[in-house]
Steps between C-alpha positions, in 0.01 A plus 500: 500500500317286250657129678401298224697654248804562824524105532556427153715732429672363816461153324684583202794694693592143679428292176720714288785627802505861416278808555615573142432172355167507658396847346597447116281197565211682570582820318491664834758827612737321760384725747175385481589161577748647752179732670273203490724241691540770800150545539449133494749502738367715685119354535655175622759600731742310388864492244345300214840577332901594582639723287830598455683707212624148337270258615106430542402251760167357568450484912337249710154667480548599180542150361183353736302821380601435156391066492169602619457811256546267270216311567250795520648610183432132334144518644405842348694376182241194497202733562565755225590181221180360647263781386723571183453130401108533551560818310699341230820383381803555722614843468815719637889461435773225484867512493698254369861426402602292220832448262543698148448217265196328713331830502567586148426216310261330742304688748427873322401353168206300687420784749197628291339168556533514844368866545190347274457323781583756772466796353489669853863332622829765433818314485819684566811269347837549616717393187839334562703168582607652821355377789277705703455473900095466541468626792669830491434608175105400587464241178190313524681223290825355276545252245818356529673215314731177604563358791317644826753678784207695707391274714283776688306606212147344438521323120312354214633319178442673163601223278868473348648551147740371256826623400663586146841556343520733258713736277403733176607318162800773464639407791506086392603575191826625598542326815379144400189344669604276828331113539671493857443722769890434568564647165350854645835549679648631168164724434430851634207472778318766603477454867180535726620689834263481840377797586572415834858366511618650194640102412521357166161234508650175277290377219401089564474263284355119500445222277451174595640508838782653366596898669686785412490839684691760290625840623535630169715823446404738263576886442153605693286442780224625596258474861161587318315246271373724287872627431607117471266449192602854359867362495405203340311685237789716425697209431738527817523146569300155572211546774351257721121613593162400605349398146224757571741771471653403110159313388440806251815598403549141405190476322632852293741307399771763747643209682537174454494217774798279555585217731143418478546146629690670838214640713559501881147436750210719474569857695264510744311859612335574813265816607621601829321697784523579873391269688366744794338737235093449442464393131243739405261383225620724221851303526350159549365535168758635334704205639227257329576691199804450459485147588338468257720715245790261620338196399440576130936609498753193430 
């Protein structure tokens, strides 16, 4: 039995819940992993996990054996950065999970400066507004926007950015141009859905102490920011975005800004990791980097 590679695949089967799970993730046959846990099993005398044909559970001894795994794990991780930094740059492979438009229009554009930098780093994005669980699906690290609900997660601030309102100059033409946000009740909206809830997100709106938050109705939504600014380019309705997202299109002349005196608070974004995980070096730096690709967004 080769036990180093037996107690981590035995690490990622309790991170991730699932024999299966835990295989994809290291593009391993499940009976492999399956093979591997019984002779671990077997060389320690013990039931590291309960298995069932609906449900993995992690034991007693499997959850001490796995805490102080962990820290052997950690230590070897430290060792082999340690001679890879006196080597060089920080090498080997990140995953990360980020929304559509944030990855789009923010992070991929700049990645070739960052693998300038780190040309021996691989980064594996997961693309989408839904929200990812880091621990089972083994994700090194999120970026996530608004106001923070995981209080168990380990965080740092990105920065925050601005919002616009927006529409193409067909649709104002025949619908009129609003100077209220009130006045969007009689406009179509395309709505932003959470990926999470599936709920309509309302659109804010502040001027002067004044505030309006306006559930607009319109004849599409859509749970994918990418799609939201596709609607609003086809002329669907009014769309209320991070400015990031319709800076070009606005500068192309494809949609114009409205209500440009109405702008709600900053959004703030945070990068999100486990707070139990070792931070190898390969993602500290990418977390620098984008840091500092955050700070040069309004």
């Amino acid at each position: 039995m080769n036990q180093l590679l037996a107690i981590r695949v035995f690490a990622r089967v309790v991170e991730s819940g699932s024999f299966t799970k835990a295989a994809d993730s290291l593009n391993q046959p499940k009976t492999t992993v399956s093979k591997l846990i019984g002779q671990l099993e077997s060389h320690l005398g013990v039931r590291l996990l309960q298995r069932t044909t609906r449900r993995l559970t992690v034991t007693a001894d499997g959850a001490s054996y796995y805490q102080l795994t962990q820290q052997l794990l950690h230590q070897l991780d430290d060792i082999d950065q340690g001679f890879s930094q006196a080597q060089g740059l920080p090498r080997g492979r990140i995953r990360v999970d980020i929304g559509g438009s944030t990855a789009t229009m923010l992070v991929i554009p700049e990645l070739p400066k960052f693998f300038e930098r780190y040309p021996d780093i691989q980064v594996d994005l997961g693309v989408s507004d839904r929200p990812v669980d880091l621990i089972s699906e083994r994700v090194d690290c999120v970026i996530r926007g608004g106001p923070l609900t995981e209080q168990a997660l380990a965080v740092r601030r990105l920065g925050e950015v601005s919002w616009t309102t927006c529409a193409t100059p067909g649709y104002l033409q025949r619908h009129g141009t609003p100077m209220h946000p009130l006045e969007l009740a009689r406009h179509q909206m395309i709505a932003y859905r959470s990926a999470s809830t599936g709920r309509i997100l309302p659109s804010n709106f502040q001027r002067n102490g004044e505030r309006h938050q306006i559930e607009g109705k319109g004849l599409v939504s859509v749970n994918e920011s990418n799609a939201h600014l596709a609607a609003g380019l086809a002329g669907l309705g009014i769309i209320h975005t991070f400015s990031y997202t319709v800076r070009a299109a606005i500068e192309r002349g494809e949609l114009v800004p409205i209500l440009t005196d109405w702008r709600p608070p900053a959004y703030p974004f945070h990068l999100l990791y486990p707070p139990n995980r070792h931070l190898s070096n390969r993602v500290r730096v990418f977390i620098d980097w984008l840091v500092e690709r955050f700070a040069q967004v309004d």
